[in-house]
N, C-alpha and C positions, 0 to 999 in steps of 0.2 A: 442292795448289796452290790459292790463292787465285782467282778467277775475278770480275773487278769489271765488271760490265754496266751498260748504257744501258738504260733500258727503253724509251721513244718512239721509234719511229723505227727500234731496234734488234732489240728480242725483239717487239717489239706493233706492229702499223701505228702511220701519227702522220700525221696530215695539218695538223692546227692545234689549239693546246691550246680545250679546253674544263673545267671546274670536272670531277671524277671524271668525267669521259669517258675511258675507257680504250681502246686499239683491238681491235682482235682478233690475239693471236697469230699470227705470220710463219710462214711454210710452212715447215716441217719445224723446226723451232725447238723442239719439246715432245721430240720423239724424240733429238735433241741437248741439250739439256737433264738428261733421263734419263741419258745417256748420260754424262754430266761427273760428274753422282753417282755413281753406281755405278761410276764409276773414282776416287772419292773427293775429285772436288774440292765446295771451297766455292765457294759462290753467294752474290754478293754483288749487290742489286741496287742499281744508282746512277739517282736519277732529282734535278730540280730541283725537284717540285713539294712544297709546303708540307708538313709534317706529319701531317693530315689527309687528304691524300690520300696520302699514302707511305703510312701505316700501312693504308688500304681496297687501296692498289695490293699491298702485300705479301701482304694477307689472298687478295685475289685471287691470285696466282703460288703461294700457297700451296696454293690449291684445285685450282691447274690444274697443281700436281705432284703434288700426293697425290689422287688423284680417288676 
Protein backbone atom coordinates (compact mmCIF):
# COMPACT_ATOMS: atom_id res chain seq x y z
CA UNK A 1 0.00 0.00 0.00
CA UNK A 2 0.89 3.26 -0.93
CA UNK A 3 1.27 5.68 2.13
CA UNK A 4 0.89 9.61 1.15
CA UNK A 5 2.15 11.89 4.13
CA UNK A 6 2.24 15.48 5.25
CA UNK A 7 5.38 16.27 6.48
CA UNK A 8 4.83 19.91 8.65
CA UNK A 9 2.73 19.61 11.15
CA UNK A 10 2.30 15.85 10.50
CA UNK A 11 5.60 13.59 10.87
CA UNK A 12 7.89 16.86 11.89
CA UNK A 13 6.82 19.56 14.46
CA UNK A 14 5.55 22.81 12.39
CA UNK A 15 5.05 25.95 14.12
CA UNK A 16 5.45 28.60 11.07
CA UNK A 17 7.26 28.05 7.81
CA UNK A 18 10.83 29.29 7.73
CA UNK A 19 13.25 28.78 4.21
CA UNK A 20 14.86 24.87 5.24
CA UNK A 21 13.77 25.03 8.69
CA UNK A 22 12.65 21.60 9.34
CA UNK A 23 11.08 20.59 12.73
CA UNK A 24 12.02 17.82 14.66
CA UNK A 25 10.43 14.56 14.37
CA UNK A 26 6.95 13.78 16.39
CA UNK A 27 7.13 11.41 19.20
CA UNK A 28 6.94 8.06 18.29
CA UNK A 29 6.69 8.73 14.56
CA UNK A 30 10.36 6.97 13.47
CA UNK A 31 9.34 3.71 15.35
CA UNK A 32 5.99 3.84 13.07
CA UNK A 33 7.62 4.63 10.29
CA UNK A 34 9.84 1.48 10.44
CA UNK A 35 7.18 -0.10 11.06
CA UNK A 36 5.03 0.59 7.63
CA UNK A 37 8.31 -0.47 5.91
CA UNK A 38 9.03 -3.48 6.94
CA UNK A 39 5.16 -4.37 6.47
CA UNK A 40 6.02 -3.09 3.03
CA UNK A 41 4.33 -0.25 2.54
CA UNK A 42 5.51 2.83 0.39
CA UNK A 43 6.32 6.22 1.77
CA UNK A 44 5.34 8.75 -0.03
CA UNK A 45 6.19 12.21 1.35
CA UNK A 46 3.69 15.15 0.52
CA UNK A 47 4.95 18.55 1.44
CA UNK A 48 4.26 22.29 -0.32
CA UNK A 49 7.44 23.58 0.05
CA UNK A 50 9.46 24.55 -3.31
CA UNK A 51 11.79 22.14 -4.80
CA UNK A 52 14.82 22.92 -3.06
CA UNK A 53 13.60 22.28 -0.05
CA UNK A 54 11.72 18.94 -0.90
CA UNK A 55 14.66 17.49 -2.32
CA UNK A 56 16.99 18.75 1.39
CA UNK A 57 13.65 17.69 3.32
CA UNK A 58 13.82 14.11 1.51
CA UNK A 59 17.47 13.91 1.79
CA UNK A 60 16.72 14.51 5.57
CA UNK A 61 13.88 11.53 6.16
CA UNK A 62 16.12 9.65 4.37
CA UNK A 63 18.82 9.95 6.92
CA UNK A 64 16.45 9.60 9.68
CA UNK A 65 15.28 6.07 8.15
CA UNK A 66 18.29 4.71 7.19
CA UNK A 67 20.50 5.96 10.23
Amino acid sequence: MKLVLDVDGTLLEYDKYAAFNFGEPKPGIHKWLIQQVEAGHEIILFTTRCDIERDALEQRMRRYLNP
